[in-house]
The first five atom37 places (N, CA, C, CB, O) and aatype in JSON, in Angstrom:
{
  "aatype": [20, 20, 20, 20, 20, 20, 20, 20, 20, 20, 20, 20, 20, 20, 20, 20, 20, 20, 20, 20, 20, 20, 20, 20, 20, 20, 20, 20, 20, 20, 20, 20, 20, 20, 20, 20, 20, 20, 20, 20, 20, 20, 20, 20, 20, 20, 20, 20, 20, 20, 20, 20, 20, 20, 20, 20, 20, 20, 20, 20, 20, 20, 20, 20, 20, 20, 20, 20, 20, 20, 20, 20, 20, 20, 20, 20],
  "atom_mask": [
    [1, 1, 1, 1, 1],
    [1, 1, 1, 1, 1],
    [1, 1, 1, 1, 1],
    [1, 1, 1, 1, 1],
    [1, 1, 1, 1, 1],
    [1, 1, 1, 1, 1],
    [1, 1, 1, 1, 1],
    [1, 1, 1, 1, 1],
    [1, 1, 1, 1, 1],
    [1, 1, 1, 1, 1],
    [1, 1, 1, 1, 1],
    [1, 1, 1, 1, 1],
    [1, 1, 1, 1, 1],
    [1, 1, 1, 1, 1],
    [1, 1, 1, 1, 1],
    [1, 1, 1, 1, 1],
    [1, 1, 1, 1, 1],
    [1, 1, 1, 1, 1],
    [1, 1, 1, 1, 1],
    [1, 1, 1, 1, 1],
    [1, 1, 1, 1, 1],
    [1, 1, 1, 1, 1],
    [1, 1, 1, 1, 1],
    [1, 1, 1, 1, 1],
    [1, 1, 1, 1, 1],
    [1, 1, 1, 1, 1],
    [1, 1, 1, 1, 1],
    [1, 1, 1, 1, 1],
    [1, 1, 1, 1, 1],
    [1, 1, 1, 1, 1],
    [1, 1, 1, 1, 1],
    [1, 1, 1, 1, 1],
    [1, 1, 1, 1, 1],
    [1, 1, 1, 1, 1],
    [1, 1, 1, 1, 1],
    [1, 1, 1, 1, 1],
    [1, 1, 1, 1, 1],
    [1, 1, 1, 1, 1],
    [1, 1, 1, 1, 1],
    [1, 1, 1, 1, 1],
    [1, 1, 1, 1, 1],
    [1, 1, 1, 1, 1],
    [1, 1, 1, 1, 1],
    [1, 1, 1, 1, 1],
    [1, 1, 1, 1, 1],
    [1, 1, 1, 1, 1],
    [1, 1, 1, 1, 1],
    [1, 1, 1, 1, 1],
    [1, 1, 1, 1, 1],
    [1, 1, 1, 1, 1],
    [1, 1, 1, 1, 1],
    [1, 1, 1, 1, 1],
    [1, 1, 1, 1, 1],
    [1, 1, 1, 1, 1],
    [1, 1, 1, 1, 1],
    [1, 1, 1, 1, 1],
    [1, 1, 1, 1, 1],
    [1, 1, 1, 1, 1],
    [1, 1, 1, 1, 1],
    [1, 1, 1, 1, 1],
    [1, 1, 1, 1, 1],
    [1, 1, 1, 1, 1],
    [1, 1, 1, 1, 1],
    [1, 1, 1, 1, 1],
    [1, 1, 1, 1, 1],
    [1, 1, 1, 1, 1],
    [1, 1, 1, 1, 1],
    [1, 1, 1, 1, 1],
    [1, 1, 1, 1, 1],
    [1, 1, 1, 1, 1],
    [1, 1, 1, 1, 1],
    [1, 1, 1, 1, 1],
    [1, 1, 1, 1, 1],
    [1, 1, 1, 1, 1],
    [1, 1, 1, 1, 1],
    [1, 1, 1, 1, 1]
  ],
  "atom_positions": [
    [[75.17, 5.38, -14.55], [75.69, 6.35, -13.6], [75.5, 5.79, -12.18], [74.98, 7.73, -13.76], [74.41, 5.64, -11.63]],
    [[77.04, 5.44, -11.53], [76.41, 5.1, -10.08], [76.08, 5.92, -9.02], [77.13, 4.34, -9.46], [76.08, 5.48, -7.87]],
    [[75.78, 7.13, -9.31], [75.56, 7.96, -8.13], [73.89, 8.35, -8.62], [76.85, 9.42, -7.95], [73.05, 8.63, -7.77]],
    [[73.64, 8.32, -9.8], [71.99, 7.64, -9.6], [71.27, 6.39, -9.64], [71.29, 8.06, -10.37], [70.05, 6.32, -9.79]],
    [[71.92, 5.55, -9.52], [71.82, 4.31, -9.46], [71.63, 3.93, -7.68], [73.13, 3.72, -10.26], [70.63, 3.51, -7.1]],
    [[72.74, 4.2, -7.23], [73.0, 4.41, -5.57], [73.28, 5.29, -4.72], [73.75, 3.91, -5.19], [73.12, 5.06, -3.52]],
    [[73.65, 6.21, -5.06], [73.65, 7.64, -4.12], [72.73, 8.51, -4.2], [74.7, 8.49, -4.3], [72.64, 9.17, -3.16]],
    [[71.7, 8.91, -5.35], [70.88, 9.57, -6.11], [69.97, 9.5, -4.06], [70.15, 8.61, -8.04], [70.09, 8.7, -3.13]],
    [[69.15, 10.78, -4.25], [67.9, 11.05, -3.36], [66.23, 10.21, -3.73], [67.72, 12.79, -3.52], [65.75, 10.17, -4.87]],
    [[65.71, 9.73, -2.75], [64.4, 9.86, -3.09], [63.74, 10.95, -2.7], [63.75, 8.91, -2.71], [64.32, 11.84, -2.07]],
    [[62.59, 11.03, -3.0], [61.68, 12.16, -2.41], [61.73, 12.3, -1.11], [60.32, 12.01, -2.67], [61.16, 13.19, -0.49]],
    [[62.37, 11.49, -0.67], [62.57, 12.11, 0.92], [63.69, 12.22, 1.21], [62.08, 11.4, 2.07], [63.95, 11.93, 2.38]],
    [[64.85, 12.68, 0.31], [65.92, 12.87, 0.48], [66.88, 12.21, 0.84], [65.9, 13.47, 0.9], [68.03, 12.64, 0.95]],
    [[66.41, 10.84, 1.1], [67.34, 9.97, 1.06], [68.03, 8.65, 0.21], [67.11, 9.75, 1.88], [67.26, 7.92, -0.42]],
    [[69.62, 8.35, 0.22], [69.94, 7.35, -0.96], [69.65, 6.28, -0.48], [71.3, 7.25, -1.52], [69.06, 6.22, 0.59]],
    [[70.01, 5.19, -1.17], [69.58, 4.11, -0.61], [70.15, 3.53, 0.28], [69.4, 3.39, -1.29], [69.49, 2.74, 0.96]],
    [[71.6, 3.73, 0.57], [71.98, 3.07, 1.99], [71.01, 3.5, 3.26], [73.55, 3.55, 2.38], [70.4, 2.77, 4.04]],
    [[71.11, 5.05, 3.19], [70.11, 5.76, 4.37], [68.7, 5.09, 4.53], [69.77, 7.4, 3.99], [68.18, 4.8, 5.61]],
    [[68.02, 4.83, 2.9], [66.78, 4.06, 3.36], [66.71, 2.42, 4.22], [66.06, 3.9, 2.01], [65.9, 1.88, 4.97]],
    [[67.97, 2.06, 3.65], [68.32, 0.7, 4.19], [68.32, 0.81, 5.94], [69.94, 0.23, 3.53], [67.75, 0.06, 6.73]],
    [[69.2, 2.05, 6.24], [69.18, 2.01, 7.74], [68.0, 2.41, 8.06], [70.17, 2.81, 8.45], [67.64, 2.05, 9.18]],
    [[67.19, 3.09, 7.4], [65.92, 3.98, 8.31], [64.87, 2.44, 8.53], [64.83, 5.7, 7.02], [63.92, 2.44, 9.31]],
    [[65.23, 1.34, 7.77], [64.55, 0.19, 7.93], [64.39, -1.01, 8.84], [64.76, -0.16, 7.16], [63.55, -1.81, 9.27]],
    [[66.32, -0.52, 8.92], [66.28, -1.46, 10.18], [65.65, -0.72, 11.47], [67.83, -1.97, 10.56], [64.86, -1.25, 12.24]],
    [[66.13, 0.53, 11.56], [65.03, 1.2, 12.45], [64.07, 1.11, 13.0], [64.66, 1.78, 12.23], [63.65, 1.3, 14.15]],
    [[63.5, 0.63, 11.56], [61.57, 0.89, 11.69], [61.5, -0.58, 11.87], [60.36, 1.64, 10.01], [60.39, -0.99, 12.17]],
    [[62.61, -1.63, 11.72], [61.93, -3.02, 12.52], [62.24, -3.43, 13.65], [62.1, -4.2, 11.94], [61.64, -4.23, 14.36]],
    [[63.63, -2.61, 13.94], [63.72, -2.39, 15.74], [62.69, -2.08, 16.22], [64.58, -1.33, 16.36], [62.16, -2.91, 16.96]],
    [[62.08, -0.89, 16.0], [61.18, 0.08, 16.67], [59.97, -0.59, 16.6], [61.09, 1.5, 16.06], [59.07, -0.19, 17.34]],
    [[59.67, -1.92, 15.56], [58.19, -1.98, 15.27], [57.29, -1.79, 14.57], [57.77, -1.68, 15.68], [56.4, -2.58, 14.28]],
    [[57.54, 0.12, 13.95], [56.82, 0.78, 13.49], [56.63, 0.43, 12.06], [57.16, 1.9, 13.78], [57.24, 0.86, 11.09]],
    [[55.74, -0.37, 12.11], [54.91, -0.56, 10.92], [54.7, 0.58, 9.73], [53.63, -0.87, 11.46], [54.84, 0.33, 8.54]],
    [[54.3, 1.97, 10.28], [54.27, 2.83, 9.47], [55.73, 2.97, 8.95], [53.67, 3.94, 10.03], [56.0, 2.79, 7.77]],
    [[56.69, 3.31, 9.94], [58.05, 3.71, 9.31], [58.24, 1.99, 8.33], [59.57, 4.15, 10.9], [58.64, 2.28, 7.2]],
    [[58.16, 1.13, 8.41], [58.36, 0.32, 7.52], [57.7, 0.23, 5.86], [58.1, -0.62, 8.24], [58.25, -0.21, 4.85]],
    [[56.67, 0.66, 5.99], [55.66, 1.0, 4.91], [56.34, 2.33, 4.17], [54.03, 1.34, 5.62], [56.3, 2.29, 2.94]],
    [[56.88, 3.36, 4.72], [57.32, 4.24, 4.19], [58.26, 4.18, 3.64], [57.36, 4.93, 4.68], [58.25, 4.59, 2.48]],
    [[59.51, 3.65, 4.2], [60.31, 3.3, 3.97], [60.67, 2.09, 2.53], [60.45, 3.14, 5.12], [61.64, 2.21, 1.78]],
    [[59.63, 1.01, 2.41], [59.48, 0.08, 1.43], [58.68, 0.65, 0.13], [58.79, -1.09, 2.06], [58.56, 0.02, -0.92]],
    [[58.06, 2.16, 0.41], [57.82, 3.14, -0.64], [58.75, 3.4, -1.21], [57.36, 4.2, -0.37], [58.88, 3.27, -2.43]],
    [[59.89, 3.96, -0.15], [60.85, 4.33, -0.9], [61.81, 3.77, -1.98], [61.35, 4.65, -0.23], [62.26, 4.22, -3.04]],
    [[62.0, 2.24, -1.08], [62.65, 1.27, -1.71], [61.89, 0.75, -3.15], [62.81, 0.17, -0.66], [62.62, 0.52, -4.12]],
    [[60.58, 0.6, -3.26], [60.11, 0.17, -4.43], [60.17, 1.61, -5.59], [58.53, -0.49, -4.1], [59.9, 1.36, -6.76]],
    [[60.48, 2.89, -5.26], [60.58, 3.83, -6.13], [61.83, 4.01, -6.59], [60.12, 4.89, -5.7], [62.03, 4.69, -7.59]],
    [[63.0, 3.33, -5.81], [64.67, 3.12, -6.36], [64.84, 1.93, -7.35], [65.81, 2.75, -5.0], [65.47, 1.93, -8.4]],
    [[64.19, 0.98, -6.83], [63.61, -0.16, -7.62], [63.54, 0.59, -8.95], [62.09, -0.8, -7.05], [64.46, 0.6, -9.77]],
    [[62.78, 1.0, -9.05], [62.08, 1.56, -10.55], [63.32, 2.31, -11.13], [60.54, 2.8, -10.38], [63.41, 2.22, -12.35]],
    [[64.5, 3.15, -10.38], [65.42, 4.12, -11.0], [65.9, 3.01, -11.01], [66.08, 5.44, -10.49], [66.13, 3.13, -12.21]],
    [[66.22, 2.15, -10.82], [67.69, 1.46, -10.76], [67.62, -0.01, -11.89], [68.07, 0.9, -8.83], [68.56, -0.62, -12.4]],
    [[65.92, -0.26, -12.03], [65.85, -0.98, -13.54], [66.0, 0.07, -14.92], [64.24, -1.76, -13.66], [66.55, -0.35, -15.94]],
    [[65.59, 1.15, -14.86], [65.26, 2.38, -15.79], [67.23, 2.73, -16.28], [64.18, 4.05, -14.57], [67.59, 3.08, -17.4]],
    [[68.08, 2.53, -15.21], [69.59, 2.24, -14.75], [70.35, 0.76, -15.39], [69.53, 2.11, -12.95], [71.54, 0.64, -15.68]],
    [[69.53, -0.06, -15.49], [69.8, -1.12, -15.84], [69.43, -1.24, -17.14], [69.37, -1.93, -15.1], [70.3, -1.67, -17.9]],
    [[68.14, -0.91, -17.7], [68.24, -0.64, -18.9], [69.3, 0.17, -20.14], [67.35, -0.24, -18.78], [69.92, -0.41, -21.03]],
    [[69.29, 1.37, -19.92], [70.27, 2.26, -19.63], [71.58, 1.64, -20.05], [70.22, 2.62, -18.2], [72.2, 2.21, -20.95]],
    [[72.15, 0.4, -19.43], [73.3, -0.08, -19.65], [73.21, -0.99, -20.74], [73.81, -0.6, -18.55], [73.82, -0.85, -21.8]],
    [[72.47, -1.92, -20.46], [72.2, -2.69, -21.54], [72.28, -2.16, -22.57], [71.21, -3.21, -21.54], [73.13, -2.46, -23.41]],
    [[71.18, -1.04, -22.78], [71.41, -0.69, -24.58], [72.76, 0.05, -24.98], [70.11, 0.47, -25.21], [73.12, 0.24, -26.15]],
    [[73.59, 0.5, -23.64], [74.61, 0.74, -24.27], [75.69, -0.11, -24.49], [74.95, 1.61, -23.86], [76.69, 0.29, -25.09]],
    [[75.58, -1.41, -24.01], [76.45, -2.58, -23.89], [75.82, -3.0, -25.22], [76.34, -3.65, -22.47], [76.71, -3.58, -25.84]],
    [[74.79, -2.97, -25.88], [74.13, -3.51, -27.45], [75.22, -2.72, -27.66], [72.38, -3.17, -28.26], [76.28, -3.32, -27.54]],
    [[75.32, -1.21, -28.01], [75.46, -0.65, -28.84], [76.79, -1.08, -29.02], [75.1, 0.52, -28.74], [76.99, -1.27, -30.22]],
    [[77.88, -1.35, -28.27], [79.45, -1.27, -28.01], [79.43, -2.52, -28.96], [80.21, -1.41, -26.21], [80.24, -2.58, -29.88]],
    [[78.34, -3.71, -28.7], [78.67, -4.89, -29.11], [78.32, -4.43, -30.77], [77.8, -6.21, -28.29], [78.95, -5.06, -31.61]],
    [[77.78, -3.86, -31.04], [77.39, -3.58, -32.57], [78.66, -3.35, -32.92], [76.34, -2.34, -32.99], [79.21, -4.2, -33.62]],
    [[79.32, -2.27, -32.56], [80.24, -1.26, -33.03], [81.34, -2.41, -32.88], [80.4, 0.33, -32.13], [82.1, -2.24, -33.83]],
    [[81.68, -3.24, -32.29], [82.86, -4.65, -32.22], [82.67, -5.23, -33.12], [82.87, -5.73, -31.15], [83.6, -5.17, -33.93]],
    [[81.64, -5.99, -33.48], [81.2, -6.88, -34.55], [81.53, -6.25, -36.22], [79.51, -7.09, -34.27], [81.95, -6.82, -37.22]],
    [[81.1, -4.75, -35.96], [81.37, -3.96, -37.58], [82.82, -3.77, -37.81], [80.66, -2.29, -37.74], [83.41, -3.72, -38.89]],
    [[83.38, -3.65, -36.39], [84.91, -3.28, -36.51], [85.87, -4.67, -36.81], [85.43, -2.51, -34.97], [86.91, -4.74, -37.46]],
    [[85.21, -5.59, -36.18], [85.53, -7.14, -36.56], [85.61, -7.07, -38.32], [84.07, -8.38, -35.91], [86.62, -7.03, -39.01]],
    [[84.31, -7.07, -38.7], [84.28, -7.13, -40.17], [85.0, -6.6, -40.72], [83.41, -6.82, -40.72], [85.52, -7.23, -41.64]],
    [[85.4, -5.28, -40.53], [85.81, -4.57, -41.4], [86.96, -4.78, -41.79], [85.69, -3.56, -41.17], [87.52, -4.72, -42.88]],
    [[87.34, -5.1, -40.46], [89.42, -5.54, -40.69], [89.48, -6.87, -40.95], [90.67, -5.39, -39.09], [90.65, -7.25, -41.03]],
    [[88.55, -7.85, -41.15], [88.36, -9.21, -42.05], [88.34, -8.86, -43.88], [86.62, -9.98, -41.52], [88.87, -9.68, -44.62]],
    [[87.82, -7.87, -44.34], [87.33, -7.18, -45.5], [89.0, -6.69, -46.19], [86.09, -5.73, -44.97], [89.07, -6.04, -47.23]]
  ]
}
């Protein structure tokens, strides 16, 4: 799903483009804290977006199963 993959909220309500800008922000500005917060955020999309990646994979197994049986069958 790409809208939890990339549009989806973090706990601070923002997707990930928004965290992307609130970053450059926080390295204009300096602010170390806003950078730290911000790379919270990013390492907790991290986590949705492998959990997202998984997700696909097993359904890309599954499609490939269901090809391979359908292969056979019309060989049979």
């Amino acid at each position: 799903d790409p809208k939890s993959a990339f549009g989806g909220t973090s706990e601070s309500g923002q997707n990930v483009f928004e965290m992307l800008d609130s970053f450059e922000k926080a390295l204009s500005s300096g602010s170390l804290d806003g950078m730290d917060n911000v790379l919270d955020d990013i390492d907790q999309f991290s986590g949705g977006m492998s959990a997202e990646r998984s997700d696909l994979g097993a359904r890309y197994n599954r499609l490939e199963l269901v090809n391979t049986r359908l292969s056979a069958q019309e060989e049979t």
